[in-house]
N, C-alpha and C positions, 0 to 999 in steps of 0.2 A: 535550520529554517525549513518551513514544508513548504515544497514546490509545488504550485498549480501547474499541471501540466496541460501545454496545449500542441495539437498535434503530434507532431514525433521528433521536440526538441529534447531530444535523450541527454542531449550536449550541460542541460539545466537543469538535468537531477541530481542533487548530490551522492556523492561517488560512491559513499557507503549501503545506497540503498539502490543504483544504476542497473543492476544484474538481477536483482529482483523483480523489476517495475522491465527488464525486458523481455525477463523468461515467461511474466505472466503477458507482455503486452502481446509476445509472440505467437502465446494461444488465445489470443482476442478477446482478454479481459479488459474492456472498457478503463485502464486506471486511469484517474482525474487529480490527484494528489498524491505527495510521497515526499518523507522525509527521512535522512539516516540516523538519529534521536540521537538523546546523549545532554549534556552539558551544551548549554547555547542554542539548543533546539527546539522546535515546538511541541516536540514528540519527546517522553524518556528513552523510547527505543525504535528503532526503527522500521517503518510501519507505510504501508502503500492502501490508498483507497483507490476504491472502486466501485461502477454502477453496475447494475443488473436484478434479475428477480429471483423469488426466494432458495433457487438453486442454483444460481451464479456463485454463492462464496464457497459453496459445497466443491464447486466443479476445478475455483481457482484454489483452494485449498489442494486438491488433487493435485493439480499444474503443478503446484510447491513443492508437495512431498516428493514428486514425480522426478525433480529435479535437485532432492534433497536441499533445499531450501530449508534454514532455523525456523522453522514457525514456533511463535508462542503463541501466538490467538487466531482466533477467525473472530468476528465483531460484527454483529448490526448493527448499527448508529442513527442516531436523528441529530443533527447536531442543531445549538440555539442560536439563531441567527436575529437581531432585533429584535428579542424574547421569543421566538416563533419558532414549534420546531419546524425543521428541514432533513426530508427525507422520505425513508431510509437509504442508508449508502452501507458498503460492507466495508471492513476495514481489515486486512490480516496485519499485523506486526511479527516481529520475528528477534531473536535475541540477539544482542549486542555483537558487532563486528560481523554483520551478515555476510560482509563483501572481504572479508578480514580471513577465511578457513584457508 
């Protein structure tokens, strides 16, 4: 299930995506969503959004590598909300069992 985050209820991310969504909240990536994919998820894998401009994912990407984080993608997104798109948001995902090494 993908969690809206609000504030810094870390307590309501799921588990497998928690160390992701901290190491990037720690360097002041805006993230707003995150889920740890899979089976029964909204995600296939698991995957943290975030806001910022057009060198924000560049920078959180870094954050990742930095920390040896699985990245599988970096992503721009508009997603379609009431047929309308909405955005751009970034999106990084990372491969299966991120919180699992």
């Amino acid at each position: 299930m993908a969690t809206k985050q609000k504030g810094d209820a870390l307590a309501e991310i799921d588990d497998g995506i928690r160390s992701a969504v901290t190491v990037l909240r720690t360097a002041n990536v805006e993230t707003f969503e995150s889920c740890e994919g899979g089976p029964g998820h909204a995600f296939p894998l698991p995957a943290v959004r975030f806001h910022g401009e057009r060198s924000e994912g560049f920078r959180a990407l870094a954050v990742a590598l930095q920390h040896a984080l699985p990245v599988n993608d970096l992503r721009r997104i508009w997603r379609i909300e009431d047929g309308e798109p909405v955005g751009p948001c970034w999106e990084l995902t990372f491969h299966s069992g991120t919180d699992r090494r």
